[in-house]
PAKOLSE-102278 format. One record per atom (N, C-alpha, C, O): z, y, x; residue in three letters. Coordinates in steps of 0.2 Angstrom, whole numbers, plus 5000, padded with zeros to 4 digits. Each point is the difference from the previous one (the first is absolute). Example, Ala and Ser with C-alpha at 12.3 -4.5 7.8 and 13.67 -1.06 7.14 Angstrom:
<atoms>
503949725066ala;500050064996ala;500050065004ala;500349995005ala;499350064993ser;500150065004ser;500350054996ser;500150065003ser;
</atoms>
This chain:
<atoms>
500049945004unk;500050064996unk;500050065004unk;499550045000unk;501049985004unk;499850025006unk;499650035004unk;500150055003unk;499449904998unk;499450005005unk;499350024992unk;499450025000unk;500949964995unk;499650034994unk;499850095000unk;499550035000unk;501349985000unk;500250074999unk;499650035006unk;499550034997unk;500549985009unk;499950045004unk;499249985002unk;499850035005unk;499949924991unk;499450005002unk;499750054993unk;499550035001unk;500849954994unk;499850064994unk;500050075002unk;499450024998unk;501250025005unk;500050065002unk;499750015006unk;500150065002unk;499249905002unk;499650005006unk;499550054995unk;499949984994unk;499950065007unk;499450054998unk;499349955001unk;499949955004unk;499750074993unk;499349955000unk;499650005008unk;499849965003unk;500350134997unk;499550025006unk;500350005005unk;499650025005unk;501149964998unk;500249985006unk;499949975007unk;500250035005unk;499549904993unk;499449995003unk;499650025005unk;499949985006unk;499950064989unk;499450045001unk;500150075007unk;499750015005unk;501050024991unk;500250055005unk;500149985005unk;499750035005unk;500949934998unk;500249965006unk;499350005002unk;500050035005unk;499449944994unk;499450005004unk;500050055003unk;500050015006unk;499850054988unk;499550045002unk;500550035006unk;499849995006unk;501050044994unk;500350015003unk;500149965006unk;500350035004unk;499449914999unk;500149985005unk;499250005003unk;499949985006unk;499650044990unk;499350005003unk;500150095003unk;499550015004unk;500850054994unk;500150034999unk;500450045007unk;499950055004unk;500549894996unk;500649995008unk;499549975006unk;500050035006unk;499649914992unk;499750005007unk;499450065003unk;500050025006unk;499750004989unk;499550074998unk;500250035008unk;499850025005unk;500849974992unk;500450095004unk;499949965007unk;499650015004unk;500949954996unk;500249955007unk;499550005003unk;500050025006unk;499249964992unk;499449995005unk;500050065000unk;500250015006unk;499650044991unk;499750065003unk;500450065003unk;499850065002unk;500949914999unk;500450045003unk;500149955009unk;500150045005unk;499749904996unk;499949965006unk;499750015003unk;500050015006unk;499150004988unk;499550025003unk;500050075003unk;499750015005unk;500750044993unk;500050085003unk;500549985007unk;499850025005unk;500649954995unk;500550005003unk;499749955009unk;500250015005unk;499249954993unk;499749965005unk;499250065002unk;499649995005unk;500450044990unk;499350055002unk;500450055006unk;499750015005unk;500850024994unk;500550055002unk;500349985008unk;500150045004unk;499949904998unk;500149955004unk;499450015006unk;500050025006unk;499549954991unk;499750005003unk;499350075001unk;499449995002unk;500850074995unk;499750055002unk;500450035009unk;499750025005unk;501049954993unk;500550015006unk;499849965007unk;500050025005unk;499849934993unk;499649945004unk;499650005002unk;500049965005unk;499550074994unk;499150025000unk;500250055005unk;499850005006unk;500750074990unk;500150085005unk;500049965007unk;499650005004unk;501149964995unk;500350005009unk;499649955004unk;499950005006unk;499849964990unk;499449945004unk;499450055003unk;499849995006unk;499950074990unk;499650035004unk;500150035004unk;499750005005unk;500850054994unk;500450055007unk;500349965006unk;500050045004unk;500149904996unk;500149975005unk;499549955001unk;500349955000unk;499150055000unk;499649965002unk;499549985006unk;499650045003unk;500549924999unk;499850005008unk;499549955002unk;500049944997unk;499650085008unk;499349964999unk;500049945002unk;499649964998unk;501150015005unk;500149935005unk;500449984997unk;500349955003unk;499950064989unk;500549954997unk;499549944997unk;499550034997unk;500649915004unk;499749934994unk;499950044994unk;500450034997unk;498849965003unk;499750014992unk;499349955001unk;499949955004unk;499750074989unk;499449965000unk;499550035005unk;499549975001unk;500750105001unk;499550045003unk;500350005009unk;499750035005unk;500849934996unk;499950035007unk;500549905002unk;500549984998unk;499249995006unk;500349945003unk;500450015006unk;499950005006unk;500950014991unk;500550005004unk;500849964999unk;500249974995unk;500050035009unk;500649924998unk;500550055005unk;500349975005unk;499950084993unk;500750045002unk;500450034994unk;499850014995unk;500850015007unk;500450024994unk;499450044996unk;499550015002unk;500850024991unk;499750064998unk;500650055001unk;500650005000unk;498950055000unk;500650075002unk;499950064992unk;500150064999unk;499749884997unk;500150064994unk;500449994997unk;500149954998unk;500350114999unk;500549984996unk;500149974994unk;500549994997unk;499050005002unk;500049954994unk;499749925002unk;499649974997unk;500950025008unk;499649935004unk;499249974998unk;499650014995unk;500449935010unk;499349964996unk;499550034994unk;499450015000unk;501149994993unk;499850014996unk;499750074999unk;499450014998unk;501050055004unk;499850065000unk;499350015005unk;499650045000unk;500549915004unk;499350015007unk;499349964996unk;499450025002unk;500749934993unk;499549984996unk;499550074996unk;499550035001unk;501149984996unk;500050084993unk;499550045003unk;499550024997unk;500850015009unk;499750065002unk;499449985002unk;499650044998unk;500249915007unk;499449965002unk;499650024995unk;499650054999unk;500549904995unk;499450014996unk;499950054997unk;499550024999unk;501150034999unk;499850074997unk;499650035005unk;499449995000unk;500950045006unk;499550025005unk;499349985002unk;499650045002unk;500349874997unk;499449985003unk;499750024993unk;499750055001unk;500349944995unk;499750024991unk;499750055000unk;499450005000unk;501050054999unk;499950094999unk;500150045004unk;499950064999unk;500449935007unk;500250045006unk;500650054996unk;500449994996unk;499450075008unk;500650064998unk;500350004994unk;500650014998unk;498849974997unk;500150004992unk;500349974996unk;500150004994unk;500049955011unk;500549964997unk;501050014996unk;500549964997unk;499450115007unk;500850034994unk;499850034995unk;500350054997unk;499149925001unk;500050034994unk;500449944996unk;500650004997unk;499249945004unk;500549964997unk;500850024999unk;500349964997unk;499950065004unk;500750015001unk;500150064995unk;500650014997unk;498850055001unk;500450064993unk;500049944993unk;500449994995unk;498949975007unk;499949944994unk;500649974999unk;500350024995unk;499949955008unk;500649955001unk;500650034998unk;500349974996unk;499750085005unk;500550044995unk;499950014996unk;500550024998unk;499150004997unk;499950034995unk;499849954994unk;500150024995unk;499749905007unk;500249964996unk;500749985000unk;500249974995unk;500450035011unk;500450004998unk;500350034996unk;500549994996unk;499450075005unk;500350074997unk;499749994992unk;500250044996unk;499449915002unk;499850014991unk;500549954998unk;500350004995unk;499649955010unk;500249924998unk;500950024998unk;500249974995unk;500250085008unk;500650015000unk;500050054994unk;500549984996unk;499250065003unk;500150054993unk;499949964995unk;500550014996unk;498849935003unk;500149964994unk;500449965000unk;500049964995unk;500550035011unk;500549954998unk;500850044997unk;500449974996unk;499550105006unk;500450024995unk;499850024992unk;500350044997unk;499049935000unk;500050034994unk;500449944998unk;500049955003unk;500550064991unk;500249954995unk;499349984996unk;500249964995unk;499250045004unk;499549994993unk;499749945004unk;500049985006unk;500050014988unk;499549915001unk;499150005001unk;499649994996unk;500550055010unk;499450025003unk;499649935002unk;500449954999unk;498950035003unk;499849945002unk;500150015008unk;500350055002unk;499649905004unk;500249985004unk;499450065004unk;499550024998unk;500849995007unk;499350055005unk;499749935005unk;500349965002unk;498950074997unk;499649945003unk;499750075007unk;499950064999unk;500049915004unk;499850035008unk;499050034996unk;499549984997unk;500850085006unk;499350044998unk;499449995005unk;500050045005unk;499549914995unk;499649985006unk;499650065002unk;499850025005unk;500050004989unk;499350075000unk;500350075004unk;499650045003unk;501249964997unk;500250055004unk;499949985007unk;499650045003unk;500849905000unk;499849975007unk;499449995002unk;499850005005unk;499949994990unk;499150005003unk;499650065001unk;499550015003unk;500950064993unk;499650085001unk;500449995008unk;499750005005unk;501050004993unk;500250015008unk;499749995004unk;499950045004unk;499849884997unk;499949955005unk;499350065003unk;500050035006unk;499649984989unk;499350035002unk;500050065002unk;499550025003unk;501050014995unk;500450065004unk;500150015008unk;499950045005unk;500649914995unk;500149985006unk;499549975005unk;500050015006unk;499649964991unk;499450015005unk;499350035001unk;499649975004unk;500350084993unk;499950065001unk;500250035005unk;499850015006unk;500750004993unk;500550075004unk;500149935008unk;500150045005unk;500049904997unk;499949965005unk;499250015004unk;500050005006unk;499549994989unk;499450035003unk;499850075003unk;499550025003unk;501250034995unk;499850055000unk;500350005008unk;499750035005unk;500649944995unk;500550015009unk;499749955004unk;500350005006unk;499349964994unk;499649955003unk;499550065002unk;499950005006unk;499850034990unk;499750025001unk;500050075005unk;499650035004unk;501149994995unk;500150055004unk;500350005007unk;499950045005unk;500749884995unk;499949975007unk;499949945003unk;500349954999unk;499450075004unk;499549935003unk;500149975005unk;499749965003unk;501050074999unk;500349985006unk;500349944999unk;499849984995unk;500849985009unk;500349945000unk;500450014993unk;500249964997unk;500050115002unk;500750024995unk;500849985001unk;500449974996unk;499750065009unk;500649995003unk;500249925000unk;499649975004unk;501050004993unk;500249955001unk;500149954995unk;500449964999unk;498950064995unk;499949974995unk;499549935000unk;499549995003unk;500849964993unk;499649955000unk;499050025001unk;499749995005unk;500250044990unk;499350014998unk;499850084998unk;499750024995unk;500450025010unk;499950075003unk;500450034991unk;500349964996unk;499750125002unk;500350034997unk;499749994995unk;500150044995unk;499649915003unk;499750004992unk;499949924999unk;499749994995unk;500649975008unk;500049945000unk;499149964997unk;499450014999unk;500949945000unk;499349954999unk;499550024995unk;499449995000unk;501050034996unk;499950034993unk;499450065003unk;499450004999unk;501050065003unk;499750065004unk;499449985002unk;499550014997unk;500549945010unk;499449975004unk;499449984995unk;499450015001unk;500749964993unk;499649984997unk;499550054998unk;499450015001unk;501350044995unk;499850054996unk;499550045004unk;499450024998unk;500850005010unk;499550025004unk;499449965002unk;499550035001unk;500649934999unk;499249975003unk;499649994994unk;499549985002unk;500750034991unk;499550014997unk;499850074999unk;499450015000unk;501050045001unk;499750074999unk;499450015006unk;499450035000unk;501049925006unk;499450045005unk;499349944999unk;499450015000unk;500949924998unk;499349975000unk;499550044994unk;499449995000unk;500850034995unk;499650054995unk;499750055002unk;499650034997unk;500749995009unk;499850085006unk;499449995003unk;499650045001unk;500649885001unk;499450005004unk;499149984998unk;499549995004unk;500650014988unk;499350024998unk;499650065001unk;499450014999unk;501150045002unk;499850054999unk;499750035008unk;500349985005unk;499450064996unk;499850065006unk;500749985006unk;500549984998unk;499350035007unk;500550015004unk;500350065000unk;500650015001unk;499150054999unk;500350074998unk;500450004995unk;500550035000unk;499449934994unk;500350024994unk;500749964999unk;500450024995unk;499749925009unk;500549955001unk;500750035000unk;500549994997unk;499450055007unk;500950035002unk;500150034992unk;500549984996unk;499050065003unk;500050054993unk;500349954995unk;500550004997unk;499149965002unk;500449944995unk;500349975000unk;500149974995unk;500350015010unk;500649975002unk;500550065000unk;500549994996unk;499550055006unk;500450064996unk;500150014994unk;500649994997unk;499050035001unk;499949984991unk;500249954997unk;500350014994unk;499749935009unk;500049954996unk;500950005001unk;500449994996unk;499850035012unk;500950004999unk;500250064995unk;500449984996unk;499450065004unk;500150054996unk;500449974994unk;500649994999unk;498650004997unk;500149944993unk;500649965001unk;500550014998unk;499449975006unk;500649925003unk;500750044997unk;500449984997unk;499650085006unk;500650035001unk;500350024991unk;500449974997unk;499150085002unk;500250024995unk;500049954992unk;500450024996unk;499249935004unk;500149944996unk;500749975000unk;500350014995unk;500049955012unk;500549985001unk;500650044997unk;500449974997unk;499750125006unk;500650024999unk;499850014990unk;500550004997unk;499050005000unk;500150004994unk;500349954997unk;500550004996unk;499249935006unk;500349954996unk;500549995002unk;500349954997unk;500250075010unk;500649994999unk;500650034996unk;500549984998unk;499150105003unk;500450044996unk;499949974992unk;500649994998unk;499050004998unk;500049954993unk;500549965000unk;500450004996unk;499549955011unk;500949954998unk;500650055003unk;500649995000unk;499350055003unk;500750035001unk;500150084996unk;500550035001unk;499249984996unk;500150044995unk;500650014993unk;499950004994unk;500650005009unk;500549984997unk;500650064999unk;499950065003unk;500549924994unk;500650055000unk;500549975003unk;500349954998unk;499950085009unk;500450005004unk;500750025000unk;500449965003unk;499750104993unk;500750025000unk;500149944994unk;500649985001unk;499250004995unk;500249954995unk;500149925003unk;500549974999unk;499050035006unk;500349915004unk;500850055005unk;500549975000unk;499450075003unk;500850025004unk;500450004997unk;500650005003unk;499450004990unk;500850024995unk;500349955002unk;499749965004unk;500950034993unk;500649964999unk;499749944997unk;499450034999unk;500649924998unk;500049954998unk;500350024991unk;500550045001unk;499449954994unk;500249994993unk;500749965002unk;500550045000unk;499649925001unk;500749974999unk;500550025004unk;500650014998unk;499250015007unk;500450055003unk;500450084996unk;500550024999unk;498750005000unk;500250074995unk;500349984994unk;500350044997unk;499849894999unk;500350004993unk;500749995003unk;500350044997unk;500249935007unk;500249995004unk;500450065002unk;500650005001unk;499050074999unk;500450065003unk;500150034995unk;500550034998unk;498949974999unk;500250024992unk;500649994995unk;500250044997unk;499949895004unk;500549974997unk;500850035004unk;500550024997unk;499549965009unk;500750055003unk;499950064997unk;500450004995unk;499350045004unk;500050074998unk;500150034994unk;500150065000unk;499749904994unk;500050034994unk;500249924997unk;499749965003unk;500750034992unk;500349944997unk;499350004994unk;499650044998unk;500649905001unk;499349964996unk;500250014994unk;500650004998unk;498950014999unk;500050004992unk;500249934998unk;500049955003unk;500450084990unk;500249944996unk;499449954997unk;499550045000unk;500349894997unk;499649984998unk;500050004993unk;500549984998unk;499050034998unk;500149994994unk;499849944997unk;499549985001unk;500850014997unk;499949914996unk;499949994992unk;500550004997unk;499150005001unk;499849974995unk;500149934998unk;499949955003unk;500450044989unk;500049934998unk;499549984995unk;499850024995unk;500149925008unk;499349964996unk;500149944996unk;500449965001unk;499350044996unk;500049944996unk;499749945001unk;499550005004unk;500749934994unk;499449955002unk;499849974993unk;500449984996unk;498950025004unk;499949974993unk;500049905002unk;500149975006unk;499750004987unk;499849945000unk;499549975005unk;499849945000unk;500050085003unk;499249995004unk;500350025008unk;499849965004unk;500850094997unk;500450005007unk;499750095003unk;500350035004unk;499149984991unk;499850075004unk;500750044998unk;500449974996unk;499650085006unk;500550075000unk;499650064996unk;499450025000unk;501150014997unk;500050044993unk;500450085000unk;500550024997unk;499050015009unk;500550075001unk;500050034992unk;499550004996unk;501050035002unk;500250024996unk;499550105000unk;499950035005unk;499949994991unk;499550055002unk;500650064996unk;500349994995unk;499850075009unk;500450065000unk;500050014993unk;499549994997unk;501150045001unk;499950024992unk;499650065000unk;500150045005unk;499449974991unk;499750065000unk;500050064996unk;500049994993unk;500150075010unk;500350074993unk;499849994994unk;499749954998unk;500350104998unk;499949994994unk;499650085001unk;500350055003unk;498949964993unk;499950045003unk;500250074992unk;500149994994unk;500050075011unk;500050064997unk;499450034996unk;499650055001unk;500649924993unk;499450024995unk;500450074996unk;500550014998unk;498750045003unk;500350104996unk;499949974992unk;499849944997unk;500550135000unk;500049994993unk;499850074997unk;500450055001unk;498949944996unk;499950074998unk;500150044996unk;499650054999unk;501149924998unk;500250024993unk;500550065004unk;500050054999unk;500349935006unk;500750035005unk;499750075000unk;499450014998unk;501050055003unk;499750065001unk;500249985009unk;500449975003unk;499050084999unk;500150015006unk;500550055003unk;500050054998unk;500449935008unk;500650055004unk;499850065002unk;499649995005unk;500450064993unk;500050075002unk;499750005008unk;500149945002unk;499750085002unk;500250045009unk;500550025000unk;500150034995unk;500349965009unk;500650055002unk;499650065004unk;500050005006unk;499850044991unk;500050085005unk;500450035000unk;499950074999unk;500749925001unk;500350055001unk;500450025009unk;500350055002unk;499449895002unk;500050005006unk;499650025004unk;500149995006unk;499450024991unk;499150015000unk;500150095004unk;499550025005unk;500850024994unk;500250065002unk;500450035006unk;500150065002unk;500149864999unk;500350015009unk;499649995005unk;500150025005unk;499449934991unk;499749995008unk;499450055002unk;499649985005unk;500450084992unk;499350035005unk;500250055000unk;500750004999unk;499150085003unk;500050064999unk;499850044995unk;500250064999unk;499349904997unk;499450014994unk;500550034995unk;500050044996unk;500649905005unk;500449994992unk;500650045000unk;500450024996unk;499649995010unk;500950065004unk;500050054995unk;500650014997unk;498850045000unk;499850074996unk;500149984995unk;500350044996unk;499349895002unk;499950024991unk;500449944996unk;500349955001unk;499450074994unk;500549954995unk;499549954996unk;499550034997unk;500649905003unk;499549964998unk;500149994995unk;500549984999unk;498950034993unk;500149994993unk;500549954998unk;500249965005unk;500050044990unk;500349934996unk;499649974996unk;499650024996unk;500849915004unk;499549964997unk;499949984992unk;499749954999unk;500750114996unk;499850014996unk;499250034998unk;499950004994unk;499750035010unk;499450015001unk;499649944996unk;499650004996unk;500649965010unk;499649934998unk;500249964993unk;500649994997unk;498950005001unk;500049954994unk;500249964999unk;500149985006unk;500249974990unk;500149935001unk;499549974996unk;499650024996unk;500449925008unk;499649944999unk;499949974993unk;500549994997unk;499250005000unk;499949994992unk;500249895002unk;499749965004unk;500950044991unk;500249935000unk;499549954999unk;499550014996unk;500749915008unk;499549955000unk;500049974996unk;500549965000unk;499150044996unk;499449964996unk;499749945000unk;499649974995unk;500550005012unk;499649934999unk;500449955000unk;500650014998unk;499349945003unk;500249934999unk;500749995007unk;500150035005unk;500249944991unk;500549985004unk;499849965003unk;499649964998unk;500750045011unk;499849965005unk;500449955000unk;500650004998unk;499049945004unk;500449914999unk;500050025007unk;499650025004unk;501249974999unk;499949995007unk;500249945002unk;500349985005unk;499649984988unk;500149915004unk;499349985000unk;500049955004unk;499550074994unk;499349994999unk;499850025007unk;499849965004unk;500250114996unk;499850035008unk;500349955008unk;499849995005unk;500850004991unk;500349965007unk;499649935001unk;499949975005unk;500050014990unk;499549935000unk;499450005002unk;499749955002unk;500150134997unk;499450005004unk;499950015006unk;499549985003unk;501050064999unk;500450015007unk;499949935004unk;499750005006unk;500549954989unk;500249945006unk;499449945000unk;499849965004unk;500050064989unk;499049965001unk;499650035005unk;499749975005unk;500350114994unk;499650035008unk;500349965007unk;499749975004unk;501050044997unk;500049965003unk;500149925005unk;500349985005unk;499350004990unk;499849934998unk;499350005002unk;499849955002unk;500150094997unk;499050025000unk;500150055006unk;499750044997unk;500449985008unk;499850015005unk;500449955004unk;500050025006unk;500449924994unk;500349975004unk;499549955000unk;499849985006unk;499949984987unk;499449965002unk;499650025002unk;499549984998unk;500450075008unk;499750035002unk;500050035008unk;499650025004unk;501149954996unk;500350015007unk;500350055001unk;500250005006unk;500050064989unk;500150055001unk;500850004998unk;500249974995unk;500050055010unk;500950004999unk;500350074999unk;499950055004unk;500349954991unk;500550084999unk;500349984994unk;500149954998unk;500350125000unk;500550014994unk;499750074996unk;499850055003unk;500249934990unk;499950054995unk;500550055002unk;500549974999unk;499750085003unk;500950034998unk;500050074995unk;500550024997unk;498849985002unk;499950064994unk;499550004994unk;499549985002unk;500650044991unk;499449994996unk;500050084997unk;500550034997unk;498949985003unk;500050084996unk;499449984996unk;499449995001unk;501050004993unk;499550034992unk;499850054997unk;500250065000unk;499049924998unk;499850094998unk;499650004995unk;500049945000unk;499650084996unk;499750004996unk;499349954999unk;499749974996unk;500350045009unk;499549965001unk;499949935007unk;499749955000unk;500550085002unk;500249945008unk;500750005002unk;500450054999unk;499649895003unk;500949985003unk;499749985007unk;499649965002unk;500850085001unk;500250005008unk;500349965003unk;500650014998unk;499349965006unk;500749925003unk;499750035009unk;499550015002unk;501350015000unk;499950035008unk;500549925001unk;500549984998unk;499050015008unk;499949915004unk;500250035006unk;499750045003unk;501149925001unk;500050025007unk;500049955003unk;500249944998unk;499350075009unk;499749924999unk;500349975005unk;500650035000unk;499449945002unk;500449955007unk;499750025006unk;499450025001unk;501049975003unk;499750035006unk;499549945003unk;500049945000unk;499650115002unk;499249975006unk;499549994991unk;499549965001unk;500650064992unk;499450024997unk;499850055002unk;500450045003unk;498749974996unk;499750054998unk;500150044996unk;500249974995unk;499850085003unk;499850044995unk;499250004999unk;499850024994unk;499749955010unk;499350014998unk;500049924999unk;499650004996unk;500749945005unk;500049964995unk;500449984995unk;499949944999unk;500450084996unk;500250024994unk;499350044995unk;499749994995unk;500350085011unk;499350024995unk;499549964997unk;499650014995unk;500349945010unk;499249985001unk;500449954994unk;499549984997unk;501150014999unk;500049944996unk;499950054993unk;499849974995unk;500250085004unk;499850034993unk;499749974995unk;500450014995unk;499049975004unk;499749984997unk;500449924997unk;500149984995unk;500149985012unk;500349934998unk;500750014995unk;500249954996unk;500150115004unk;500550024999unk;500050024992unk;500549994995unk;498850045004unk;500150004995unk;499649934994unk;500149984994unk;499650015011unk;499849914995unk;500749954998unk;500149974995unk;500450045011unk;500549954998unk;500550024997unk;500549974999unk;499350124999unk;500850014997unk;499749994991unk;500350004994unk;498950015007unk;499750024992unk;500150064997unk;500250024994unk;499650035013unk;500050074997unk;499350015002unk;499749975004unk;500050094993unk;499450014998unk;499650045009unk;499549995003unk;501350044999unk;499650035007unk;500950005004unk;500650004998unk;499050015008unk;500949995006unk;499750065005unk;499449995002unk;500850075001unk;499950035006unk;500650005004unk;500650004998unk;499249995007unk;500549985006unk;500050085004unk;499550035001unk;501250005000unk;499750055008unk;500750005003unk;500549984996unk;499650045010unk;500550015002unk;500250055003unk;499650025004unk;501250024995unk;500150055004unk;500750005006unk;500349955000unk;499750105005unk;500349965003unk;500849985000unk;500550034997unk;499649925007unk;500749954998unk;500049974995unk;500549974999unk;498950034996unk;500249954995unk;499149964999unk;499550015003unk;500649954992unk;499150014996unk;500149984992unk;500349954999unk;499450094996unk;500150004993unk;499349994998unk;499550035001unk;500749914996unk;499449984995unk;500150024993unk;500650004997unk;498750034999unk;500250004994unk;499649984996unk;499450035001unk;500549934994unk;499749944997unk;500050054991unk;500550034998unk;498849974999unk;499950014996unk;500149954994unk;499850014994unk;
</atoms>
């Protein structure tokens, strides 16, 4: 009975939640590893190339002595191939490297059940072609040994890049050869720094910030947290939940039987200099009003209509509250405050529907500001 009871009190979608909450949990865990091993090894790359030395064991040079780079063995692998690759250009990898760790970290602080970040190949391939551009472009400009790099300052990549511009050079005139090969690094030049600026075209003071959980974090020492409000729900037969919907006012319908309230003017004489001199008539002047004559207003009738319109712009997607009706001889006015994130030019656009489902002859919608009042014939 026991094991009856508490399995009854188990909500339907439980299940369900505990998933989503632990697919939700790993989300984070991988994309906070993967920032945390990208972050790692841009540090690893930095110090592997700044200490990089020509005589340490790699694929590029056959040597059987310690290595002297600080990032041993492995750091003497790293640097080899960036350097034998792309030569000097090769730190560009390292803004890259940061800058996916620096996304991978911010979506790991969103709480939303965003999908999984998949590696954007199409950015690494503008780069890649970027970088070798701008490698052709230093092949081209030094032709010497290149200090104490595996494959002079533009690496293999470079050399290629160069021996095709010059074997394309060499169709042409011998006078005109240098001219085009100038040109043609030129192009090299200004191609490459475009498409790197494209992948690095970013906002920078935005990746230097603090991290999100750290700022909620400071936030929270500093200013005490709102209370939560809590709502109680119902569970029907079927196990869904049944928010109970806010009581709603009752609106403020006129009566045009009522005499209207005077102005107060009599305060109306302090506020200017106009009024300091003279004396403002009395309102025996004015006439009164000739008593009304027409039909007594049903304000259980009106309020029923109040809450059909509102029924008829809800099947409609349209969320507000009636709070006012003004009666007149001819048209009754219903001012709609609508919910927040409606339009006001989507309520207009329902005019015509408004008036088919209320069974009035014509409906104009307009609105004024802070509010919007429809008035239905």
């Amino acid at each position: 009975m026991a094991t009856q009871a508490i399995g009854a009190g188990r909500r339907p979608g439980s299940s369900a939640n505990w998933r989503v909450v632990m697919r939700r949990a790993v989300r984070r865990s991988s994309e906070m590893g993967a920032a945390i091993l990208l972050l790692a090894g841009v540090v690893f790359l930095a110090l592997a190339l700044v200490s990089y030395h020509q005589t340490d064991p790699s694929p590029s040079t056959a040597a059987g002595g310690v290595p002297l780079n600080w990032m041993g063995a492995a750091g003497a692998w790293a640097a080899d191939a960036a350097l034998l690759g792309f030569g000097l250009v090769s730190v560009l990898f390292l803004p890259l490297m940061f800058i996916a760790s620096r996304k991978l970290w911010h979506m790991a602080d969103d709480i939303e059940d965003a999908p999984l970040v998949r590696p954007r190949w199409r950015t690494l391939a503008v780069l890649l072609c970027g970088m070798v551009l701008l490698s052709t472009v230093l092949s081209l400009t030094f032709t010497g040994p290149g200090l104490s790099l595996p494959a002079t300052m533009g690496g293999l990549s470079g050399l290629l890049g160069a021996k095709a511009v010059r074997g394309a050079a060499s169709f042409l005139p011998h006078a005109l050869q240098g001219w085009a090969i100038l040109l043609a690094a030129l192009a090299c030049l200004a191609s490459g720094a475009v498409l790197a600026g494209r992948v690095f075209m970013i906002d920078w003071a935005g990746l230097l910030t603090m991290p999100q959980f750290l700022r909620r974090s400071r936030g929270s020492m500093a200013a005490p947290s709102r209370p939560k409000i809590l709502r109680k729900a119902a569970i029907n037969a079927s196990g869904e939940e049944i928010i109970p919907e806010a009581a709603r006012r009752s609106p403020q319908i006129s009566d045009p039987a009522q005499a209207v309230k005077p102005a107060a003017l009599g305060n109306l004489s302090r506020q200017g200099d106009l009024f300091d001199t003279c004396e403002l008539p009395g309102l025996e002047l004015l006439a009164d009003a000739p008593p009304y004559s027409g039909a007594k207003v049903d304000k259980l009738s009106l309020e029923r209509n109040a809450r059909l319109l509102e029924t008829v712009l809800d099947d409609f997607n349209v969320k507000g509250e009636i709070t006012a009706v003004r009666t007149g001889p001819v048209i009754t006015m219903y001012e709609l405050e609508p919910a927040p994130g409606i339009k006001a030019s989507r309520v207009i656009g329902l005019a015509d529907d408004i008036a088919r489902n209320m069974s009035a002859i014509s409906a104009r919608v307009c609105s004024i500001p802070g509010r919007t009042v429809m008035g239905i014939e």
